[in-house]
C-alpha positions, -999 to +999 in steps of 0.1 A: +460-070+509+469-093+483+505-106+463+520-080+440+551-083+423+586-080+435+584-044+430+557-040+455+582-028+480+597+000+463+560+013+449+549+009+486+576+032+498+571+058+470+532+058+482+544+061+517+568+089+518+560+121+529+563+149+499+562+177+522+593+166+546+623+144+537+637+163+567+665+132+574+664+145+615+627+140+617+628+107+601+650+095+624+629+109+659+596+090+642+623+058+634+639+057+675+602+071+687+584+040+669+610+013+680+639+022+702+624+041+727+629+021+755+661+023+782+686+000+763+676+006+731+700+010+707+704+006+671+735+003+652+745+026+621+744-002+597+706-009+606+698+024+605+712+026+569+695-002+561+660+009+573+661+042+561+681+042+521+658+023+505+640+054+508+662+069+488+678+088+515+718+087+509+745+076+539+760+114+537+726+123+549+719+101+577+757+110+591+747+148+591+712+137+605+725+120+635+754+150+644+725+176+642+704+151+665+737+146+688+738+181+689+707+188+701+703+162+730+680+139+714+708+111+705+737+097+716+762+078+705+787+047+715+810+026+699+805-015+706+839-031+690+840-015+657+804-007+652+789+025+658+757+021+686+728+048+687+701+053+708+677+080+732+693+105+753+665+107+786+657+135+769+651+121+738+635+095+757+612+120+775+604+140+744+595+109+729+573+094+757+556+130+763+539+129+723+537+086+720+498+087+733+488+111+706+504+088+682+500+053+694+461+056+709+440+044+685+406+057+698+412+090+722+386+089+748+363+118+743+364+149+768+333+159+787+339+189+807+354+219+786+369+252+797+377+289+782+411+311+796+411+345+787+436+371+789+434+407+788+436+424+758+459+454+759+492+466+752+522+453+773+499+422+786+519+389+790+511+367+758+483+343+763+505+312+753+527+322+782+500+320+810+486+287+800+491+260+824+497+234+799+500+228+762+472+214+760+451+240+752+438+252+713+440+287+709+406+304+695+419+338+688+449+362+705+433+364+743+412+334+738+419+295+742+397+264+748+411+234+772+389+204+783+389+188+819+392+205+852+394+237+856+431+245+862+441+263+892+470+290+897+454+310+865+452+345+884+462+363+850+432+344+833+392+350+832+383+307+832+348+298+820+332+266+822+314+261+790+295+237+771+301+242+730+269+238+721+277+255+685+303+259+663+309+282+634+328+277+606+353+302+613+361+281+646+363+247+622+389+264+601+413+276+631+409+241+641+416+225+607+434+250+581+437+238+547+475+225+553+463+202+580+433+188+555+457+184+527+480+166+545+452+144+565+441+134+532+468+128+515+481+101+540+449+084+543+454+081+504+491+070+509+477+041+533+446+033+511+474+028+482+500+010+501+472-014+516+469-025+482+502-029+472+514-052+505+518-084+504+488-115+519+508-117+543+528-098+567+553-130+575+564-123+537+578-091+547+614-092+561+619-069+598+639-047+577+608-037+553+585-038+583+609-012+603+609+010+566+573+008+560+567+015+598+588+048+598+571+060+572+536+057+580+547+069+618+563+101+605+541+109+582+512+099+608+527+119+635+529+152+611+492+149+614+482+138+646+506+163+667+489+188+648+452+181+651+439+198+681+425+168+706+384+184+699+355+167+691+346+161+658+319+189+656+350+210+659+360+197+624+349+203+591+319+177+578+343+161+555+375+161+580+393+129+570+409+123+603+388+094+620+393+074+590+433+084+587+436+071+622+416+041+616+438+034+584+466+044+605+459+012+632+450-011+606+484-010+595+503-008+623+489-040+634+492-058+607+532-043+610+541-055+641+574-039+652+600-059+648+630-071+674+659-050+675+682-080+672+663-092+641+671-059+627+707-060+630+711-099+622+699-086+584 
């Protein structure tokens, strides 16, 4: 990282944001998920305006963003004197809580014992996704999915297999990692690659307002990725997957971002 000119804080957002989703809703779950998750977290509306426009994202926008997230469940909303408070709902909270180690663990640990549920295949037979005991599983085909760990009990609808994947065709690799997922694994490890350059020596030359934008950015696009990417070894993936380095990019600069305090945020 090295000094650039003023501008290096615009150019850095423009590298950072995501082309494929300026969805204003999602923004704002990566934004609350990455540093107001906690119980008594709240962030006022004029910090959230100031974190999020110079993105390029309009008031009018946020407004319609947080009633749709009200809405929902995911965010509420108090009044503290005249200023408008925001933070988690517990299920916001939870939501949040249930994805934040796929995002925030830097190094997965690696699964040893794998597993294969499959369902009958005939008409009138309860989908497959509805029979699996958790989410956590990758589906290889309509009847077929792949979950690592112990073998899960109360699966009377389900054939389970213990298995050791010992091969892996390349029609396997591409249900794992479809072009989309790629694309966009290689376009943020890009993004980061050109941002790293563009940041200042130092991170104490960055305000907590510019740390809390660039964060959001790299967190949403970061998460569009990682909640994607099936938790599978790497044989799983293509030879030129692009994910271990994206993660490693990821961290790098993340820590050299540390999240900033809440009250720092709204003194700006």
């Amino acid at each position: 990282m090295k000094d650039t000119p003023d501008n290096w804080f615009a150019s850095a957002i423009q590298t950072l944001t995501d082309p494929q989703n300026q969805r204003v809703w999602s923004i704002i779950v990566s934004l609350f998920g990455d540093l107001a998750q906690a119980p008594g977290d709240r962030l006022s509306g004029g910090a959230l305006s100031r974190i999020i426009m110079p993105t390029g994202i309009k008031p009018e926008a946020i407004r319609v963003a947080l009633h749709r997230l009200r809405k929902d469940g995911w965010i509420d909303s108090a009044r503290q004197g005249r200023v408008s408070e925001h933070f988690l709902t517990d299920f916001g909270r939870a939501r949040s809580a249930e994805v934040s180690p796929r995002i925030y663990t830097p190094a997965p640990p690696a699964a040893k014992d794998w597993h294969l549920l499959i369902a009958e295949d005939s008409a009138g037979q309860i989908p497959l996704d509805d029979l699996l005991p958790t989410r956590d599983y990758f589906s290889l085909s309509r009847t077929v999915a792949l979950g690592s760990g112990p073998l899960p009990e109360d699966c009377k609808e389900l054939l389970v297999l213990s298995c050791c994947p010992d091969a892996v065709p390349d029609w396997v690799r591409t249900r794992v990692c479809p072009p989309e997922l790629f694309d966009a694994a290689q376009g943020l490890l890009t993004a980061l690659s050109q941002a790293e350059r563009l940041l200042p020596a130092s991170a104490a030359d960055l305000s907590p307002l510019q740390t809390a934008t660039l964060r959001m950015l790299i967190v949403h696009r970061w998460r569009r990725v990682v909640l994607r990417q099936p938790d599978l070894p790497t044989a799983f993936f293509p030879a030129d997957w692009p994910g271990p380095a994206c993660r490693a990019a990821v961290f790098r600069l993340l820590d050299w971002l540390p999240r900033p305090d809440l009250s720092a945020l709204e003194a700006e």
